[in-house]
N, C-alpha and C positions, 0 to 999 in steps of 0.2 A: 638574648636570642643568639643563637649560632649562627656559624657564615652557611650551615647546609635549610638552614629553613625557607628563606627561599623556596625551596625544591622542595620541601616537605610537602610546603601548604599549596605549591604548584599542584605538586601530585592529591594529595585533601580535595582540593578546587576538582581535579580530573575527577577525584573518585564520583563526588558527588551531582557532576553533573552527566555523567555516565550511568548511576542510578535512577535518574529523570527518564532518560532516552532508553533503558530498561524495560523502565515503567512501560512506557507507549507501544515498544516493539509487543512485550505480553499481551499488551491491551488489544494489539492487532490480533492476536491469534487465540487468544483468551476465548473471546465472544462466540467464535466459530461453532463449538464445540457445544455451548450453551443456547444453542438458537431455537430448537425446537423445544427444550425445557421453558424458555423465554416464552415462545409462543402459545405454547399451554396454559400456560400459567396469567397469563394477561390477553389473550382470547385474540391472538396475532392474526388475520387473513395469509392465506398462503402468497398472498403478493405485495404484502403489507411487511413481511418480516424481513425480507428483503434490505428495509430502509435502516435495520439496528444498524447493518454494515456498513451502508451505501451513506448516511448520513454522515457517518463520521468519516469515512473518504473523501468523499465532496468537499465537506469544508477543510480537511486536513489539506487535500489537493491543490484546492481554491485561496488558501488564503497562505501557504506555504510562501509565496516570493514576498508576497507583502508583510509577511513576518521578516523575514531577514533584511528586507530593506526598513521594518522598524527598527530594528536592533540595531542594524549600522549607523542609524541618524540617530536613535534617541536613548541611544546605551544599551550595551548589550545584557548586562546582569538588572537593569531595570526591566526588561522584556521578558528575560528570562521568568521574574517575578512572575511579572503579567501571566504570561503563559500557563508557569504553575500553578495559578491561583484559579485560573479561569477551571485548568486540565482536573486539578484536585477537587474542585467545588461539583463541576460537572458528573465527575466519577460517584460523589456522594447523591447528587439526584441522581442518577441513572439505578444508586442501588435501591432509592428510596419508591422508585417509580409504579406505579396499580396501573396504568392505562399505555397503552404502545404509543398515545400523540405524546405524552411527556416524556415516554422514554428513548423516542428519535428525538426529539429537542433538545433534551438533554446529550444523548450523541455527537449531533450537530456540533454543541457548543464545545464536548469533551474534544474533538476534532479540530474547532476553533484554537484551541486551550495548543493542543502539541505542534499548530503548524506555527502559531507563535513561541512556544519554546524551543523547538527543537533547531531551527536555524540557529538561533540566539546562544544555544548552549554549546552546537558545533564552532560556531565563528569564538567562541571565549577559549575554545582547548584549542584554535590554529592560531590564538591570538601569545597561549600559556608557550606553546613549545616552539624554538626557531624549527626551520626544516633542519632536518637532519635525521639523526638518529632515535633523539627522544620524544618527537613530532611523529616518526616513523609507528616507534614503539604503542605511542597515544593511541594512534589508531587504529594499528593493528588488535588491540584491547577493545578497541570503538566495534569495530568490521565483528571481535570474535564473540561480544556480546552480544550484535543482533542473530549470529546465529542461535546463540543460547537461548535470549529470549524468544525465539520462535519456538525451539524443541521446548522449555518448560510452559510457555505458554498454554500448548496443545493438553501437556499432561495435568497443569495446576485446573485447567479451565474443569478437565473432566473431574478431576479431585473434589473440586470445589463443589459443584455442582451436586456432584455426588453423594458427598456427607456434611453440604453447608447450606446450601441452594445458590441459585446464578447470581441471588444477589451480592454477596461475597466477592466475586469475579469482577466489581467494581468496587465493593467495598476497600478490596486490596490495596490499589490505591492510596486512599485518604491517609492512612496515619505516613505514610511513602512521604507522600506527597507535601502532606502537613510539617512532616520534619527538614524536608530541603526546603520548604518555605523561610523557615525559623533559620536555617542554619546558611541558605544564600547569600544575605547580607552580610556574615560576618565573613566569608573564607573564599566567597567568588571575585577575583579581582574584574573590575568595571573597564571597558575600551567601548572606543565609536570612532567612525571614521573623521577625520579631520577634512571637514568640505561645506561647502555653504549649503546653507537650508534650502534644500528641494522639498517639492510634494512627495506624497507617499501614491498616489496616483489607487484614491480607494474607488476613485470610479470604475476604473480597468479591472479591480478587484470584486466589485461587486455586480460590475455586465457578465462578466466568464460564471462568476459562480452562480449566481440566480440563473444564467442561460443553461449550466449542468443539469442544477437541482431540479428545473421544468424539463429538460430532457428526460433525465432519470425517471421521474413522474410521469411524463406521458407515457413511457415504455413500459413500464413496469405496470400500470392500471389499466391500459387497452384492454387485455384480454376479460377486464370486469366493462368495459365502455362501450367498447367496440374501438379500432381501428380508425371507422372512418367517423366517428360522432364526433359531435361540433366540440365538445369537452379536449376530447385527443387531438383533435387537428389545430385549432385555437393553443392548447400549451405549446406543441410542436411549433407553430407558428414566432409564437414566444418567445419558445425557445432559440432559434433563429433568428429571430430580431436583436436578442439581447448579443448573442456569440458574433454576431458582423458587427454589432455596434461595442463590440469590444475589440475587435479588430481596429476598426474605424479611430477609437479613441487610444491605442496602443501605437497608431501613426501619426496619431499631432499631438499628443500630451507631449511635458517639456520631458518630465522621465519617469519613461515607463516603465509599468511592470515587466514587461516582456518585451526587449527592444527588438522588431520582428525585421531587422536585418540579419540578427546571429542564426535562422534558419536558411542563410547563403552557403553556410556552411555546410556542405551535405552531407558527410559522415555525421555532422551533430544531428540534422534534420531526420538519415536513415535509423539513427540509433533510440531517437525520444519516440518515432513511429514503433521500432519492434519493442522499446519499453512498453508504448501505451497498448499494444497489442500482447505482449507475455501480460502485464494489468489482468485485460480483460479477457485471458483465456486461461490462465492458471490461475490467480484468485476466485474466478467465478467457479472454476471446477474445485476448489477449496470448498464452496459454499455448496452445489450443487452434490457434492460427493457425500458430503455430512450429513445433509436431508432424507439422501438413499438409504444411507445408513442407519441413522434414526428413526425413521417412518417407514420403510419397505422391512430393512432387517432387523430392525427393534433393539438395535444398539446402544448402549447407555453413555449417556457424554465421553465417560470415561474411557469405554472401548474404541469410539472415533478418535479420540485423540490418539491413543496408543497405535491406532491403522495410520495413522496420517504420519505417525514418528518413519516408515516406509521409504515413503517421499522427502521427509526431513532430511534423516539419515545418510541417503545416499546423495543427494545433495553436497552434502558436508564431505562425503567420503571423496567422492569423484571433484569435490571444487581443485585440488592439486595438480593433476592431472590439467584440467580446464587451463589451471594458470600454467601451465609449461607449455600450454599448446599455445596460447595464447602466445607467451615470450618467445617461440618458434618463428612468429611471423604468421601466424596464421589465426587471424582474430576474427577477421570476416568468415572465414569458415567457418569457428568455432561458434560465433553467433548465428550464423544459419544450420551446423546441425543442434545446436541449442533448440532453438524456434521448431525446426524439425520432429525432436524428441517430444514436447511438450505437445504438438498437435497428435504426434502418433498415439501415446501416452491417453490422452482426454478421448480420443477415438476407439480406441482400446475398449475403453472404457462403459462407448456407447454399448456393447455386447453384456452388462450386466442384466440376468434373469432378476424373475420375482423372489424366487428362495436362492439365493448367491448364499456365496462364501467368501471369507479374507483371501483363501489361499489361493483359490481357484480361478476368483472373478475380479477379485481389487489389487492383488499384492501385486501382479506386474503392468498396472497402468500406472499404479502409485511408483512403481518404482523405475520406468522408465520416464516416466513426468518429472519425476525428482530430478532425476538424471540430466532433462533438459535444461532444467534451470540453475545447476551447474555450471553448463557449457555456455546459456543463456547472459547470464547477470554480468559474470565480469567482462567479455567484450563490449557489452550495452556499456558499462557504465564505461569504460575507457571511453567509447567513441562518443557518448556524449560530451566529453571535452576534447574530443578533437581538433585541432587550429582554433583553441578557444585563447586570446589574450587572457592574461595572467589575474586581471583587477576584474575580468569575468566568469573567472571559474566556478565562481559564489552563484553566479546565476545558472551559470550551464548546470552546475550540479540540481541547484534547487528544481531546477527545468523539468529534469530526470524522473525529479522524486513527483512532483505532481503528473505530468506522464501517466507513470505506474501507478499512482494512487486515482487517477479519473479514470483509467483504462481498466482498472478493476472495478469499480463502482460502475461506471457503464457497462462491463460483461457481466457483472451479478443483475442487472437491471434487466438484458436481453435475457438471459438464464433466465431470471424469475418469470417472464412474459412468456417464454416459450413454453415451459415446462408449465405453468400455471393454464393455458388457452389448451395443449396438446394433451392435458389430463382433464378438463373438463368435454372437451370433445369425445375421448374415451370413456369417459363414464355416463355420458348422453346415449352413447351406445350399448349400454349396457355391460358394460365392464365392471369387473367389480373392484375395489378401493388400489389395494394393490398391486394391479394390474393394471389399473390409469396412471397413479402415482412413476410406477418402474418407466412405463411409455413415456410419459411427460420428460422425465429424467433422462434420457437414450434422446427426445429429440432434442433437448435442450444443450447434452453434449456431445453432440453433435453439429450443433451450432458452433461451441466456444472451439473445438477441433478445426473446424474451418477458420475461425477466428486468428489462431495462433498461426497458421498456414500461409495466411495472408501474408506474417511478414514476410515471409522470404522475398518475393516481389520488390519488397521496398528494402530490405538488405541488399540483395545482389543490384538493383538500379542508383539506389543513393550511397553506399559507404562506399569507399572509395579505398583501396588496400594500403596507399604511401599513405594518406591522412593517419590512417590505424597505425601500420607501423612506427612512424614518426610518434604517435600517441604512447604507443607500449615502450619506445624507447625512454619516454621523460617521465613513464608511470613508475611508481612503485609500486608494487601489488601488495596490498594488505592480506589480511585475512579475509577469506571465502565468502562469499553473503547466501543466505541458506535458503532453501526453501519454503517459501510459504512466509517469510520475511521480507517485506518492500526493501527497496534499496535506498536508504539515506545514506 
C-alpha cells in the first residue's frame, strides 16, 4: 500500500456515502412528479395522497436528531448500515405496493431509513476530513450534489414514470442501495464520540412524532369528517397532549433530544421559524402546483417535472449572487426578501385559470419562487447556527433540517385540506370537475402565500444583524442549496 491511500480510500469512503445522501435528495423530489400516476393507479382519495409525501417527511423530520445522536453513541458506519437497510428495504416495498395503507408505511419507514442514515453518513465525512481546505472541498461536493439531485430528480421521476411506471422511481433505489450495503463495511472508516453512556431519549422521539403524525391527520381528513366531529377534535386534542408532553419530557430527561435552552438563541430561534415556514410554503406549492398540472392541464409526469426545472434552475443561477449579498453583511435582509419572493411567487400563482399555460400562467410564479429560495436557504441555514457552541452544531444543523422537513409536511397537509373542502363546496354548487379542482388549487395557494409571509414577522423581531454577521464571518459558504431540495 502507498503513503497516498490513505487519501484514496478517504476520498472511496466520500464517494460512497455521498451516493447514499443522492439517493434520498432524488427520492425527495422523485415522488412529486409521480403522485397523481400513484393515485390512479392504487385508487388514492384526493386527501389521502397527500400522505406518500407527508409520511416520509414526518418521520424523516421526527426521528432526524435521534438518528444522529445514535450514531454518535453507537458508531457511526454501524448506523449508517442501519439506515441503509431500513432506506433500501423500505424503497423495495413502496415499489412492490397495490394499496395506499402499505404504501404510506412503507414511506414512513423509507423516511425512518434516511433520517437514521443521513446524520451518520454527514458526521463520518466531518469525521474523514480536518477543517480546512479538503473538509471545505467535501462539501462543497456535498452542498452541489443536493442541488443536482433535486434538478435529476424532477426529470428521472417524470422519465420513469413515463416509459417504466412510478414503480421504478423506487425501484431505483434497491440495487443503489443494495451495493453500499455490501461495500460500507469494507471502505467506511467507523468513529463515535468518546463519552459515557447516555440515553437516546426515544420518548422525546416518539411524543414529537406521533404528536405530528395526528396533527398531519386531523388536518388533512377534516374536510371528509368535518372540522368540528368528535373524530377531528379528539386527534387534535391528541395531537396536543402528545407535543406539551414532549415539551415537558425534553425539560427533565437527563439528554435530550432537543435541549430547549438553545432556542435563547434568537437568531437560532428566528432562523428554524422562517425554515419551518419556507417548509411549509414552498414544498407544499411543489405538491399543490404538480396536481394543477396533472389533473386541470393534463400534464404528463414528465412535463411537470420539466416546468418545475423553472424554479430549480433559477435557484441555482441566482444562489451566487445570494452568497455575496450575504458576505456584504446583509443576511437578514437577504432572508427576508427570500421569504418575500416565495410568498409573492405562490400568490402569483393563486391567478392560474382552467385552460392555463406554462408561459403565460406558471413560468413566472415558478420563477420568482425559485428565485426566493435562493435568497431564502442560505441566510436560514447561517443563522440557524448562530452563537451556536462548536460540540452543538451537530444539533443546531439537524434542528434546521427537521424544521424544513415538518414545515413541509404540515404545509402539504393544510394544502391538501384546503384545496380538498374548497373543491367539494364548488362542485356541490354545481361546478363542473375542472372548475372545482382550479378553485380548490387558488384557495389553497393562497393559503401557503400567506404562510410564507408570516416569516417576515419572525425574521425582522427574532434574528438579530451582529449574531448573523458574526455567523457569516466564521462561515464558509459551500455550494448553493437548490430549489425544491431540503437543506441538510
Amino acid at each position: 500500500m502507498t503513503s497516498t491511500s490513505p487519501n484514496i480510500n478517504r476520498w472511496r469512503a466520500f464517494a460512497l456515502l455521498a451516493v447514499a445522501y443522492f439517493m434520498t435528495i432524488i427520492d425527495l423530489t422523485i415522488v412529486n412528479v409521480s403522485l397523481p400516476t400513484i393515485g390512479r393507479d392504487l385508487h388514492f382519495s384526493q386527501t389521502n395522497l397527500q400522505w406518500v409525501v407527508t409520511a416520509y417527511a414526518l418521520t424523516f423530520g421526527g426521528f432526524l436528531l435521534l438518528g444522529g445522536r445514535a450514531a454518535d453513541l453507537l458508531g457511526r458506519r454501524r448506523i449508517l448500515t442501519v439506515g441503509l437497510a431500513f432506506f433500501t428495504a423500505a424503497s423495495l416495498a413502496c415499489g412492490l405496493a397495490t394499496g395506499e395503507a402499505f404504501l404510506i408505511a412503507s414511506r414512513a419507514v423509507q423516511g425512518m431509513g434516511a433520517a437514521i442514515m443521513l446524520p451518520a453518513a454527514l458526521s463520518v465525512v466531518m469525521n474523514m476530513f480536518e477543517e480546512g481546505a479538503e473538509r471545505n472541498k467535501a462539501l462543497g461536493i456535498w452542498g452541489g450534489l443536493g442541488a443536482a439531485g433535486a434538478t435529476v430528480g424532477l426529470i428521472a421521476g417524470g422519465l420513469l414514470t413515463r416509459f417504466a411506471g412510478w414503480q421504478y422511481v423506487f425501484y431505483l433505489n434497491v440495487p443503489i442501495g443494495a451495493t453500499a450495503l455490501v461495500l460500507a463495511p469494507r471502505i467506511v472508516p467507523d468513529s463515535r464520540l468518546a463519552m459515557e453512556r447516555r440515553g437516546f431519549d426515544a420518548a422525546g422521539a416518539i411524543a414529537s412524532t406521533g404528536g405530528l403524525v395526528l396533527l398531519v391527520d386531523a388536518i388533512s381528513q377534516a374536510p371528509q369528517y368535518g372540522w368540528g366531529a368528535t373524530r377531528t377534535v379528539a386527534l387534535l386534542a391528541a395531537s396536543m397532549a402528545l407535543l406539551v408532553s414532549f415539551l415537558v419530557i425534553e425539560s427533565r430527561v437527563e439528554s435530550p433530544l432537543l435541549p430547549l435552552p438553545i432556542f435563547r438563541l434568537r437568531t437560532l430561534a428566528g432562523a428554524n421559524v422562517a425554515g419551518l415556514l419556507l417548509g411549509g410554503s414552498f414544498f407544499a406549492f411543489v405538491f399543490v402546483g404538480t396536481l394543477y398540472m396533472q389533473q386541470v392541464l393534463h400534464y404528463s409526469a414528465l412535463q411537470s417535472g420539466i416546468a418545475w426545472l423553472a424554479a430549480s434552475l433559477t435557484s441555482i443561477a441566482l444562489a451566487g449572487l445570494s452568497q455575496w449579498l450575504v458576505t456584504r453583511g446583509g443576511a437578514k435582509t437577504v432572508m427576508a426578501i427570500g421569504m418575500a419572493l416565495i410568498g409573492a411567487g405562490v400568490i402569483w400563482a393563486t391567478q392560474v385559470p382552467v385552460h392555463g399555460r406554462f408561459v403565460a400562467n406558471l413560468a413566472g410564479p415558478f420563477v420568482v419562487a425559485g428565485a426566493g429560495t435562493a435568497f431564502a436557504f442560505i441566510p436560514i441555514s447561517i443563522g440557524a447556527l448562530a452563537g451556536v457552541a462548536e460540540h452543538r452544531a451537530g444539533l443546531a444543523s439537524g434542528l434546521l433540517n427537521t424544521s424544513q422537513q415538518l414545515g413541509g409536511a404540515i404545509g402539504i397537509a393544510i394544502a391538501s385540506s384546503v384545496a380538498a373542502s374548497h373543491t367539494q363546496a364548488l362542485l356541490h354548487t354545481g361546478n363542473a370537475v375542472p372548475v372545482a379542482l382550479t378553485g380548490g388549487f387558488q384557495r389553497a395557494l393562497w393559503v401557503l402565500g400567506a404562510i410564507a409571509l408570516l416569516a417576515l414577522p419572525a425574521i425582522f423581531a427574532l434574528v438579530r444583524r451582529n449574531e448573523l454577521f458574526d455567523a457569516v464571518a466564521k462561515t464558509t459558504i459551500g455550494e448553493p442549496r437548490p430549489a425544491l431540495a431540503p437543506a441538510h
